[in-house]
Every structure is written in C-alpha cells, then in structure tokens.
C-alpha positions as CSV (number, residue, x, y, z in Angstrom):
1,X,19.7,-45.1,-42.3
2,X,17.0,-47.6,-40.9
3,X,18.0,-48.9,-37.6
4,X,16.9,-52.3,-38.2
5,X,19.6,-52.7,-40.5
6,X,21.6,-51.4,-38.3
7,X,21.3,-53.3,-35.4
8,X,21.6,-56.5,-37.8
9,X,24.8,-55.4,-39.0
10,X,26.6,-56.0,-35.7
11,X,28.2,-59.2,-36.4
12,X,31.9,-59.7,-35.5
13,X,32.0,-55.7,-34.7
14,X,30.1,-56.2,-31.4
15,X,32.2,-59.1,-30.3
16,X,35.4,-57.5,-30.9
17,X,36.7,-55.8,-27.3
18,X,39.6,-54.1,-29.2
19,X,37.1,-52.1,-32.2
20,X,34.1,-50.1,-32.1
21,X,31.9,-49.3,-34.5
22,X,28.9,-46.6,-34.9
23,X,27.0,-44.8,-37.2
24,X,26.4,-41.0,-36.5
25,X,23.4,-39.1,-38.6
26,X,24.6,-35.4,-39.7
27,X,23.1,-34.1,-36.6
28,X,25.4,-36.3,-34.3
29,X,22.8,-38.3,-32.9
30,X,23.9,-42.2,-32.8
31,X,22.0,-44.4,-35.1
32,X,23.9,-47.7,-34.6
33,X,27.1,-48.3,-31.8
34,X,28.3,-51.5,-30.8
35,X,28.4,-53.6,-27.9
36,X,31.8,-53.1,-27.2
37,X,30.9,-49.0,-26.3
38,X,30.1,-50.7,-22.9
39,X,33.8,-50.8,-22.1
40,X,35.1,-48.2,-23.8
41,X,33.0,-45.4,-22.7
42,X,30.4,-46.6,-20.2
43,X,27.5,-46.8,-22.3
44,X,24.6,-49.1,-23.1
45,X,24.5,-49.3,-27.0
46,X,20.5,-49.5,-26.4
47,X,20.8,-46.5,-24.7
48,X,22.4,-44.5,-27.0
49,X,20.7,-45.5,-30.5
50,X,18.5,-42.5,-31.9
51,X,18.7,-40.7,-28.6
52,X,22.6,-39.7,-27.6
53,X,24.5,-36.9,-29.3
54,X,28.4,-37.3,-30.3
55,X,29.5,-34.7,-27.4
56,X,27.4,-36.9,-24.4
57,X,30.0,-39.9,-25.7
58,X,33.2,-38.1,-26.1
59,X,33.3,-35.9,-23.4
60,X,36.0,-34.0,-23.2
61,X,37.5,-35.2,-26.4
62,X,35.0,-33.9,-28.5
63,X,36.6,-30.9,-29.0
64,X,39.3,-32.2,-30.1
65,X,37.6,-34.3,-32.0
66,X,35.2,-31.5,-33.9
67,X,37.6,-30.8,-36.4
68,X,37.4,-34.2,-37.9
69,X,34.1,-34.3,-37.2
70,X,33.6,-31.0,-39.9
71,X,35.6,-32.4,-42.3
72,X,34.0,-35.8,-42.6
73,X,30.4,-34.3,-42.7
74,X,31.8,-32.1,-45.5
75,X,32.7,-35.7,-47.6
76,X,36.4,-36.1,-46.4
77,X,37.5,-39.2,-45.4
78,X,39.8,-38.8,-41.8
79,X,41.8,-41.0,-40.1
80,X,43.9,-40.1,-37.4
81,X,45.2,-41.5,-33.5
82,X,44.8,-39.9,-29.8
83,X,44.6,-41.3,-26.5
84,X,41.5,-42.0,-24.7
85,X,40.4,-42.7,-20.9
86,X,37.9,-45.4,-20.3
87,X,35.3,-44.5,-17.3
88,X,37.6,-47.5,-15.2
89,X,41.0,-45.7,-16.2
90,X,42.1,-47.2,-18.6
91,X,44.2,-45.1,-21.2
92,X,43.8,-46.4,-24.3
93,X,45.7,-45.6,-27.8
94,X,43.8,-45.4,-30.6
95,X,43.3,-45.4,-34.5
96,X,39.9,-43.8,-36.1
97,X,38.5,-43.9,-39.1
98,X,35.4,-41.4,-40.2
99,X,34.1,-42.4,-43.5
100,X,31.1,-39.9,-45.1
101,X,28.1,-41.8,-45.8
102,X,27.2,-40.1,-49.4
103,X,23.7,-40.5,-51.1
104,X,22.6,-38.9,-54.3
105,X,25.4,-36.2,-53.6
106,X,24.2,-35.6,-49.9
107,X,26.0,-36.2,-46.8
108,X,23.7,-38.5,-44.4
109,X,25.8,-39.0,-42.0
110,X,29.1,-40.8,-41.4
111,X,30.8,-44.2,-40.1
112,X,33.3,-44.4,-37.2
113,X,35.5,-47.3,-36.4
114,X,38.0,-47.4,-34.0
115,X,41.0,-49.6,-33.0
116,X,42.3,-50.4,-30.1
117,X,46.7,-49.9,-30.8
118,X,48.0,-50.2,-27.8
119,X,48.7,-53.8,-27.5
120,X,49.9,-53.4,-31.6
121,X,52.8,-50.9,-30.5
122,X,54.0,-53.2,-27.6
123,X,54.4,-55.8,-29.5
124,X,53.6,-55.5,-33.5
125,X,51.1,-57.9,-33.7
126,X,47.7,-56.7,-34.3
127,X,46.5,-57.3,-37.5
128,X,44.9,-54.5,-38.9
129,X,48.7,-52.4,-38.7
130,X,51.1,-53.5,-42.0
131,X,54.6,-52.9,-41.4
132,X,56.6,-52.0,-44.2
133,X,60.4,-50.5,-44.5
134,X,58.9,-47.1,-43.9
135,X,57.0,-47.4,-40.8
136,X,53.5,-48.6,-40.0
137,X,50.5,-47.7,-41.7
138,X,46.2,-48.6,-41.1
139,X,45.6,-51.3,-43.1
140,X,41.7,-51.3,-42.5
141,X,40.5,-50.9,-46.0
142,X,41.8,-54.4,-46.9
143,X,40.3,-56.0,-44.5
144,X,36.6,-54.2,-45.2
145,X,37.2,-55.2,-48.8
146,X,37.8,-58.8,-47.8
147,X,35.1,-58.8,-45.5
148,X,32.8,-58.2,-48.2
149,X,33.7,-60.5,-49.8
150,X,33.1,-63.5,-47.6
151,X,30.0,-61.8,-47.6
152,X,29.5,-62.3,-51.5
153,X,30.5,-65.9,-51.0
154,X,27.8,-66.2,-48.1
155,X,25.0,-65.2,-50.9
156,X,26.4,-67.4,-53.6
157,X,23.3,-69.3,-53.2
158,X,20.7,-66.4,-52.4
159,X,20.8,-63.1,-54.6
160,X,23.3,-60.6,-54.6
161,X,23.2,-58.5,-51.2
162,X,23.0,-55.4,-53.1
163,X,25.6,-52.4,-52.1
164,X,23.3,-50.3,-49.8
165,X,23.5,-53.6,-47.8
166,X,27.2,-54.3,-48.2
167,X,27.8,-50.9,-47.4
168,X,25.9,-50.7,-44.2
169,X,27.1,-54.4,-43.0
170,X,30.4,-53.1,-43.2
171,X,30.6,-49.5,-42.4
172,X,31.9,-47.9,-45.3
173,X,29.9,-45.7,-47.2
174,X,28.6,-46.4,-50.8
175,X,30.3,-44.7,-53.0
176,X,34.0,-45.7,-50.5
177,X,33.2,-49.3,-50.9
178,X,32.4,-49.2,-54.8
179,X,35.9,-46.6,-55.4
180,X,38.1,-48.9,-53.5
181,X,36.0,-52.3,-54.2
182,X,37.1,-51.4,-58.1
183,X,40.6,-49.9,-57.2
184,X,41.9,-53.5,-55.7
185,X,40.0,-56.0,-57.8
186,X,40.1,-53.8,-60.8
187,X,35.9,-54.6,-61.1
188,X,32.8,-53.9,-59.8
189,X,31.2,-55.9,-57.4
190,X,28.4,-57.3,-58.6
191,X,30.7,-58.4,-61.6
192,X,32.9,-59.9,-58.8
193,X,29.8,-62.1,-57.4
194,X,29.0,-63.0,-60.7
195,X,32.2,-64.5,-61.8
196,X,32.0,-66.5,-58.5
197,X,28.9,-67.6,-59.3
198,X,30.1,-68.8,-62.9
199,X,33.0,-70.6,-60.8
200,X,30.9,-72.7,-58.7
201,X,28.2,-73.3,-61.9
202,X,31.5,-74.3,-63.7
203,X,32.2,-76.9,-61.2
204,X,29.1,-78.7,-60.7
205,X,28.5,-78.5,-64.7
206,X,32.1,-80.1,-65.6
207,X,31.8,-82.7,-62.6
208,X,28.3,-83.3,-64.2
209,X,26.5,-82.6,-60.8
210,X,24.2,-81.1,-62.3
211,X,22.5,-79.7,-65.5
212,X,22.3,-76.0,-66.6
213,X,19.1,-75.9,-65.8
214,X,19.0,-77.0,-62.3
215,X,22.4,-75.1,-62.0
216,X,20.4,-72.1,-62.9
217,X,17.8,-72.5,-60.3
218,X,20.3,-73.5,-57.8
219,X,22.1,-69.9,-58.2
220,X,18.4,-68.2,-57.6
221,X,18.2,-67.1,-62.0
222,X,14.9,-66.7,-62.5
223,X,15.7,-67.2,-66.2
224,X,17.3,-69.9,-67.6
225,X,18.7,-67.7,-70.6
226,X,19.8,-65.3,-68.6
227,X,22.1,-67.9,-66.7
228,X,22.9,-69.3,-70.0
229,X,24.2,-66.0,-71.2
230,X,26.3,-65.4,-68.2
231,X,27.9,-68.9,-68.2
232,X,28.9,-68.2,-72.2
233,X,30.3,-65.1,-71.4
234,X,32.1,-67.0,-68.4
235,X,33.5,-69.6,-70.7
236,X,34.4,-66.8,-73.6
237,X,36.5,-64.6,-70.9
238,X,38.2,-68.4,-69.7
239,X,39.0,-69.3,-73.0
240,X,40.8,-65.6,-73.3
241,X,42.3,-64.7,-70.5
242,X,44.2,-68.3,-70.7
243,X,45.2,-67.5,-73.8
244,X,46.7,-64.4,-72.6
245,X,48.3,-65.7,-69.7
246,X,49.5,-68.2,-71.8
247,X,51.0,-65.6,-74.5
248,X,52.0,-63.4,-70.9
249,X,54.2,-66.5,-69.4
250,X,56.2,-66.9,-72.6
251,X,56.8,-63.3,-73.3
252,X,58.0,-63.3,-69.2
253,X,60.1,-66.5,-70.2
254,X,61.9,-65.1,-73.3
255,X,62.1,-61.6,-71.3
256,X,64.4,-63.7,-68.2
257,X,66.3,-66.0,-70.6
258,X,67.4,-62.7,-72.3
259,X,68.0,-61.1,-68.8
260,X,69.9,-64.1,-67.7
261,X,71.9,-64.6,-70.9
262,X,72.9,-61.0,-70.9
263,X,76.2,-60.0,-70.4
264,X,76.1,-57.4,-67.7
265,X,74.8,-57.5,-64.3
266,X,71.5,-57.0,-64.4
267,X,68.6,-58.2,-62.3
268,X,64.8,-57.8,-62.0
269,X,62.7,-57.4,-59.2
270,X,58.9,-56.9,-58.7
271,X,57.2,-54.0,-57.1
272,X,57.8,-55.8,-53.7
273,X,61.9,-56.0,-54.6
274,X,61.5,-59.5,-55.1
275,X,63.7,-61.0,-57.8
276,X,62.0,-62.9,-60.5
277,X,65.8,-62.8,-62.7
278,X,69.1,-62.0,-62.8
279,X,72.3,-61.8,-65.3
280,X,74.8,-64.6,-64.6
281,X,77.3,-61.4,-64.3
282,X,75.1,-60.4,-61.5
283,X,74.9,-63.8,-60.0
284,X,79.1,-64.1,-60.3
285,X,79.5,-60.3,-59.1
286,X,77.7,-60.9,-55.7
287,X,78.5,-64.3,-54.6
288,X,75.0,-65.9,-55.4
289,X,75.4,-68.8,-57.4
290,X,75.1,-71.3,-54.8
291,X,72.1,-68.8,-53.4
292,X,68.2,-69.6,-54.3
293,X,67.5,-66.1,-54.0
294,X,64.7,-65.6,-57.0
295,X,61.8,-64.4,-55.6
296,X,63.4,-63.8,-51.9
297,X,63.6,-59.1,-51.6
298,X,66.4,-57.5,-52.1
299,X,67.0,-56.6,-48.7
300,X,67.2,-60.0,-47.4
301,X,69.5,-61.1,-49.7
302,X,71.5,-58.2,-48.9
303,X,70.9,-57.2,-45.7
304,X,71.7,-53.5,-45.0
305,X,71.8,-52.5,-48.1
306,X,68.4,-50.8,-47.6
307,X,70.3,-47.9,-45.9
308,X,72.0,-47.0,-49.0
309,X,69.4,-47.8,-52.2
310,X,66.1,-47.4,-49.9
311,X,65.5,-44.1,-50.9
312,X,66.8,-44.8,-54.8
313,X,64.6,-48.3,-54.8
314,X,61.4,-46.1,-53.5
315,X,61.7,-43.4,-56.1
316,X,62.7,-45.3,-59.1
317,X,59.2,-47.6,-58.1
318,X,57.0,-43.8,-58.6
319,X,58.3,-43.6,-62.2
320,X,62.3,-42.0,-62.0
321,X,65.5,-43.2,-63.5
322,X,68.6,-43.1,-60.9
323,X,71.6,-43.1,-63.6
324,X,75.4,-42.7,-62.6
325,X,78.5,-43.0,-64.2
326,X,80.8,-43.3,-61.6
327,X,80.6,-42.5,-57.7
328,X,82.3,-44.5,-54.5
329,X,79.9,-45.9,-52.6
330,X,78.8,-49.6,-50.9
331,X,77.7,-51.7,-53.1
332,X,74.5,-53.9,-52.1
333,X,76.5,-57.0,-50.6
334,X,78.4,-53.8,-48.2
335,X,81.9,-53.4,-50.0
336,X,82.9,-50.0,-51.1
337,X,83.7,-49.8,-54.3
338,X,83.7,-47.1,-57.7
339,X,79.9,-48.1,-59.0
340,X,77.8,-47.2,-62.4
341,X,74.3,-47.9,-62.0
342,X,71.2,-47.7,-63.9
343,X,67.8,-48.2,-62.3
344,X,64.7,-47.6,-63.8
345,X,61.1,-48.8,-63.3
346,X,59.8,-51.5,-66.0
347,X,56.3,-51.5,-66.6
348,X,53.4,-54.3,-67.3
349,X,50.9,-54.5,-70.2
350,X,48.9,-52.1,-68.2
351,X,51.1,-49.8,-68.2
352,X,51.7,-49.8,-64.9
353,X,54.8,-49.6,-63.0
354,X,56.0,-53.6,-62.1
355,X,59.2,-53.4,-60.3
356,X,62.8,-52.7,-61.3
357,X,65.6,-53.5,-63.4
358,X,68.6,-52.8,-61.8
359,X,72.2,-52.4,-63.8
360,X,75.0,-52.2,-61.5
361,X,78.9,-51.9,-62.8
362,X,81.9,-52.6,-60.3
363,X,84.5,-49.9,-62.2
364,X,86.7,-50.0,-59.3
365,X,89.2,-52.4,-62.2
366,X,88.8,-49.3,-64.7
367,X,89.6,-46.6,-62.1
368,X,92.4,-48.2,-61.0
369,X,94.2,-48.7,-63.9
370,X,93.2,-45.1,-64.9
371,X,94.8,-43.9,-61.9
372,X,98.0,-46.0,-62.8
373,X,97.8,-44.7,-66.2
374,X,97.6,-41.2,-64.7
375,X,100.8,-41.9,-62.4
376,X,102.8,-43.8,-65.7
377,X,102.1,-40.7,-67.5
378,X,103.0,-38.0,-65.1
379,X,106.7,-40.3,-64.5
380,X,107.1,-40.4,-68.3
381,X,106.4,-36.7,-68.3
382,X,109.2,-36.1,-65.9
383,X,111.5,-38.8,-67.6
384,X,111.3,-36.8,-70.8
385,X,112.0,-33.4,-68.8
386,X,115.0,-35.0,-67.1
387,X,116.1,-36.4,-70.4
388,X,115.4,-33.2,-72.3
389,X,113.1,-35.4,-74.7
390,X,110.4,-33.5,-77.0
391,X,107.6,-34.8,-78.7
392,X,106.0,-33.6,-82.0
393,X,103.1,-34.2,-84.6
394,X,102.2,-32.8,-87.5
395,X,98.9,-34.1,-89.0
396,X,99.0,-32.6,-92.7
397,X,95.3,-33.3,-93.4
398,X,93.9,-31.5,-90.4
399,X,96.7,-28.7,-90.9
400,X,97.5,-29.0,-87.1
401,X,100.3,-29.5,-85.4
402,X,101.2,-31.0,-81.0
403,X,104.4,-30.0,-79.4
404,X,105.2,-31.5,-75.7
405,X,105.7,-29.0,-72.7
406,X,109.5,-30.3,-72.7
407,X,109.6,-29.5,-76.4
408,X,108.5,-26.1,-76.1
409,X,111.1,-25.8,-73.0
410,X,113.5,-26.8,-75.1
411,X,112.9,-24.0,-77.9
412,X,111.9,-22.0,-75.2
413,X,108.5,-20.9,-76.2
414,X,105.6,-19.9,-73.9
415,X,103.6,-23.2,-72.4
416,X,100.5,-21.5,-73.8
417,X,102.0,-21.1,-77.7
418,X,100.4,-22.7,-80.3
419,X,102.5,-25.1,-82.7
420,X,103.9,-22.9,-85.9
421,X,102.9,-23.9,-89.5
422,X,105.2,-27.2,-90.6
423,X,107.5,-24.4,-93.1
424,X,107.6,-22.2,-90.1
425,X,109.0,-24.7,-87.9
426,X,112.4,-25.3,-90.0
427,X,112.7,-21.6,-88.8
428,X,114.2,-22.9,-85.5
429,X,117.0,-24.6,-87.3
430,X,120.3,-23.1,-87.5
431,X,120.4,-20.4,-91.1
432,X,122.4,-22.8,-93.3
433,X,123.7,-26.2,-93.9
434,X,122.0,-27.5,-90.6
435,X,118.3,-25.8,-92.1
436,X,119.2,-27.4,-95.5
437,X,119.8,-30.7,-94.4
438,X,116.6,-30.6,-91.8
439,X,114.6,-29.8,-94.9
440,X,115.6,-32.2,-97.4
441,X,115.4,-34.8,-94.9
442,X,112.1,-34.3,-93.5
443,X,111.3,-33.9,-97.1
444,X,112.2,-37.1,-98.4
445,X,110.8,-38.3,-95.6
446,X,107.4,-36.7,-96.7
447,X,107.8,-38.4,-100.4
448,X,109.2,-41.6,-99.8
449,X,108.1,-42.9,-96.4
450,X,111.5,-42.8,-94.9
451,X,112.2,-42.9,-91.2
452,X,114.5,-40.3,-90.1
453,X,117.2,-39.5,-87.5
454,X,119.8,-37.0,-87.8
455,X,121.8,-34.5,-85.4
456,X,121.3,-30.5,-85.7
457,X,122.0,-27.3,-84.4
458,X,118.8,-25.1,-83.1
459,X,118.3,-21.7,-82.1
460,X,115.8,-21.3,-80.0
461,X,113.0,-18.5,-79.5
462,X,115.5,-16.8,-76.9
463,X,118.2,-16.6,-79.5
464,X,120.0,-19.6,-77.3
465,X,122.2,-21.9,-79.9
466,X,121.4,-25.8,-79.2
467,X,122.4,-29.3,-80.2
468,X,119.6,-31.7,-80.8
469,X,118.9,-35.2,-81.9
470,X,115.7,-35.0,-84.2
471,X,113.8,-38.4,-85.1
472,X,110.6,-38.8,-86.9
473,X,107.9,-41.6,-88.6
474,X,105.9,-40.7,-91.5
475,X,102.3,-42.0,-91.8
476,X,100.8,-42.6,-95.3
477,X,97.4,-42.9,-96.2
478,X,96.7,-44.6,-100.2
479,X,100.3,-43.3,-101.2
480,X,99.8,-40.1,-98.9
481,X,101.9,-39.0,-96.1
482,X,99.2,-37.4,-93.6
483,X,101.2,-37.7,-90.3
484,X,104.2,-37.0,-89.3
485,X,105.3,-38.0,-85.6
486,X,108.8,-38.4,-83.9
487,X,110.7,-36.5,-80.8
488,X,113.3,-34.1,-80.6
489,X,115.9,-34.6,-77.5
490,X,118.5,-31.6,-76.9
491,X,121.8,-33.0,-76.3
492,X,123.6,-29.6,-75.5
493,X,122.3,-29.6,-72.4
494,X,122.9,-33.2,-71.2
495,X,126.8,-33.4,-72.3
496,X,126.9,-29.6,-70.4
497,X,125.3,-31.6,-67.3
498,X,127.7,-34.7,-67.7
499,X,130.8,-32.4,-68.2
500,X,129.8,-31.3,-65.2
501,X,129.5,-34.6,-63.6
502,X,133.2,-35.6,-64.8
C-alpha cells in the first residue's frame, strides 16, 4: 500500500468528525488514518502513519477488539458496535467495519471505518443507518458504491481511475468493491464508466456539438475506431434494451388489466409491498375505491396490519407459499373475520423474486350459512324424531341402500347397522296381506314410475308390531328406475301418545 496514495485518498473522510477511516498493514502498523483520529483518540494522523501499532491506538479495547482483528486478516469481512472513551471523556457509540485488503490471494492488510451512532439512536437521523420494519441495519456499502461512482463521473473526461485506485480512494478492498460493485448494478465497473461515457458522447453527437472524432478525443480514446466501436455497441444495446422495455411495459400492462379485471380479490405488490394492481373485488372488499393507493406499501394503507401478515409478507418474499383454507383472523383493514388466502412470490424475467400476489377470501358469508345449515339440520333431525319420521334410499345401480337414525329407531335396529338388501327389507313387513301389498306396490312403483303412499303393519327387529305410513318417489334413468327415495313415519306410536293426551 504506497502511502502517497494514501494520504491523497483523504477527501471527505478527514473532514468528517463523526467517521474515521485507516488502513492497517498485516502487521498492525498504520499506513493511512485520518484527521478526524485527533478527536477520537488523541493522535496526530502524521504521527501514527508507518510508525504506530493497532494496540498503541486502542488501548484497552484492543483486546476486545483482537478477535475481529483475526478474523479480518484471515479474509472475513466484520462489522460489529461497542462503546468507546475519547482521551476528553467522551463515550462514544460506535459502528465498525473491517474489510480484508486481498491481492493475488494474499491478505495485505485491512480497511477500518468507523461511525460515530450515537447521535443516530437519539434521534434516527444519520444517514448511513436504513430503518426498515425489522430494525436498523449499516447501510455503508451503498454509500461506498455510490461514492465511486461520483468518482467515475469525475474521470468522464480523463481515463478510467482504474480499481486499485477506486479501491484505495474509498477503503474497500478490491475484490469487495468489484463483488458488490457487480452485485447492485448487475456490471462491472469499467463497463459502468463506459456506458456513461457513451451517454455523454450520445449527447453532444445528437445535439451536433460535436463530431465523432473530436468526441473521441474529448473522452481521452486514443483511437478513433476504438471510440467508434464502443459508440455502435452503445447504440446496438439502446436500440434493444428499448425494445425490451417496450415488449416488458405491455406484458406488465396486459398482466394488471387481467389482475384488475379478475374476479377475485387479488392484488400485487412489489418487493417493497408497494402495489402496482389490484382486483376491483379487492378494491370493493376493503373500502379503496375512492383511495389512490397504487404504489403507496401495504402497511400504510393498512396500518397495523403488519402485526398480523409481517411475518407471512417476509417469508412469502424468500420464495414460500402461505395457503389457507379457512382460519379466523384480522383481516388487513383490522376486522376479524373467517379468511382464505393465498400468497405467493411472483417472479421477473430474471427469475428473481419481484414482490407478491396476494388472494384474500372473506368466507365469513359461507360459514355462516354453513353454521345455519348445521342448526336447520340438527332441528329437522329432532322434528323427524319427535314426529317418528324415517328416511330411506335405495340406489339400485350402486346396490346401496341409507336409512335415517329415526328409521332405524323405528325398526329398532342398532345405529351402527348397515341397510339390508332392497328383498330383505320387505322382511320387516307384517307375514301376509300387509308384505303382499308392500311388494306389489313398491313393485309397480319400480316398473311404472308411480309414486306411492300406503299404510302398513311392521314388525320390527325386537319382535314389536307397528303401524306405519310408507311413501316413496322412484327415479328413472332412459326408462330405468335407479333410485328409489321416500320416508316412513310410525303412526302407532303417535295415536298411543295422543290417546294419552285425550
């Protein structure tokens, strides 16, 4: 690490009261600090550049610093907060970052920057922390990044800095500022400059400012051609990616006006929960049709709500589906209610997770009238049992047959007894004229389709005689009975109870 370099690589670092910066070789000893180590710790930056060792400037917090201190000289990045005591007193909370400074595979030594907090959890408002709905976290690779490049736009006009030189200007290591450099912009850096190069050349050639040529020299190519190349590769990658955008903005477009015409409630929402569309059955279910909520988040259209779906929202954005068919719980706008939801993450043409579309069902209507349907059965259930009234179905293609619980306490069979064959059943009729007439009525009702209701005498599976009413509606199929349904109601039993009554 030359010194020179470093010393010229001060810049906004040394002016800052609230950051320092330094650069320690693998043997500790301080090879650039800046000015602001005055306040913090007491010394001279002249004084401490290729003669003081890490431990003479911590102190007593060295120790507790060693173990970050190992790790970064073994290549991993650390960044962690303590409390430190300036020589006048003052306590200080602060955030550090080591970064390794990697060459050819070798650890040279490694950057340390350090932020000043204290004023930022008073009061929130330093920017290097990003508050999001789970807390704060260091936002100080952004800002490198950026820094860097206002520092490409600075040599628009010169020759590209080179990364050594980016790297040591902004005290991040090499192969750091190239991972992360590519990781935001999705390209490399010198890419990067180039394509602002081509913007500016773009410019002055359209305006007709100036010529290629003089364009060319004005951007420091010492060939013409080679600018030539660049600018026709520029123009290539213009023409195509508008063309894509273009073919991107009506695929969105068709994608909302079938999200919007959509008979459910659904809505989408980007990776930051902002909606970009939304179901007119969404828009009627929560209120929001006199509401310009598209692209406002979720949670500030529905404030509160991020106690409930925070948690669902965050995993569904890492990949999961959240699916439910039914559960009692508040729905985003805070009224408790029987939900159905779907949410699951859709995806761009990168493949990359873009946000959210979110299906959510009020069923609350559906359970009611479940639960009423519930409570209508159960009183028809003990209508029938009060007025002795048995049903029956015999379904002669599927040989199988459905007696009621009354009918079965009628004949007095267990609750657990399966339905006897359809001959078997005329077995409960009285031996005789009442079994003869049951049989050719049923019968005839079987051939010709005739509804039936007639009055006969039972015995039941206790040997118990009985009087019952029997009425039943065949089914036919292409000339074919295949159903036979109806109810039996014992009347024995009810003109015992009104004799009683009399």
């Amino acid at each position: 690490m030359e010194k020179d370099a470093l010393r010229g690589s001060r810049v906004r670092a040394a002016e800052n009261p609230d950051t320092v910066f330094a650069y320690w070789d693998k043997n500790l000893i301080c090879r650039f600090a800046s000015n602001s180590f005055v306040d913090w710790f007491g010394f001279n930056p002249n004084d401490m550049v290729d003669v003081m060792h890490l431990r003479q400037v911590l102190g007593p917090i060295y120790d507790e610093s060693l173990v970050h201190i190992k790790a970064v000289l073994r290549g991993e990045e650390q960044n962690f907060e303590r409390t430190i005591v300036s020589p006048n007193g003052q306590s200080r909370k602060v955030r550090a970052n080591y970064y390794p400074d990697v060459a050819d595979g070798k650890i040279k030594g490694f950057f340390a920057h350090v932020v000043d907090i204290s004023a930022t959890l008073a009061d929130n408002q330093i920017d290097d922390i990003s508050i999001n709905g789970h807390g704060a976290h260091f936002n100080s690779t952004d800002r490198i990044l950026s820094d860097v490049v206002e520092t490409l736009k600075d040599n628009l006009l010169n020759q590209f800095p080179g990364i050594p030189h980016l790297s040591k200007k902004h005290f991040i290591s090499e192969s750091k500022l190239k991972r992360d450099f590519k990781q935001k912009y999705n390209t490399t850096i010198f890419n990067y400059y180039r394509d602002l190069q081509m913007d500016i050349a773009h410019q002055f050639i359209t305006e007709k400012k100036y010529n290629k040529s003089q364009v060319a020299a004005l951007l420091n190519f010492s060939n013409p051609s080679n600018f030539s190349a660049c600018y026709n590769k520029y123009l290539q990658a213009s023409v195509t990616q508008r063309l894509m955008d273009k073919i991107k903005k009506e695929h969105e477009d068709r994608y909302k006006i079938l999200v919007e015409q959509t008979p459910i409630a659904i809505a989408l929402v980007d990776k930051e929960l902002r909606f970009f569309a939304a179901s007119q059955k969404w828009i009627s279910d929560y209120n929001l049709n006199s509401k310009d909520f598209i692209g406002e988040r979720l949670y500030d259209v529905f404030p509160g709500s991020e106690i409930t779906y925070s948690d669902m929202f965050a995993s569904c954005l890492k990949g999961d589906i959240n699916k439910c068919d039914e559960e009692f719980i508040d729905t985003l706008d805070g009224r408790p209610a029987w939900m159905r939801w779907d949410i699951r993450p859709w995806y761009n043409d990168a493949g990359e997770v873009g946000g959210l579309s979110i299906f959510m069902e009020n069923i609350t209507p559906q359970k009611i009238k479940e639960s009423e349907i519930i409570e209508v059965s159960a009183i028809m259930d003990k209508t029938h049992e009060i007025a002795r009234i048995g049903v029956w179905q015999r379904n002669f293609k599927t040989n199988t047959g459905i007696w009621s619980k009354t009918l079965k306490d009628i004949l007095e069979v267990p609750h657990d007894t399966d339905p006897p064959d359809f001959q078997k059943a005329f077995q409960f009729y009285k031996e005789g004229a009442d079994r003869g007439m049951a049989e050719n009525i049923i019968g005839n009702a079987i051939k010709n389709g005739e509804h039936f209701d007639f009055e006969s005498q039972l015995v039941t599976a206790k040997g118990n005689l009985i009087t019952a009413r029997v009425i039943g509606y065949p089914e036919f199929i292409d000339g074919e009975c295949f159903k036979l349904s109806g109810i039996l109601q014992e009347l024995s039993k009810l003109e015992h109870q009104e004799d009683k009554t009399r």
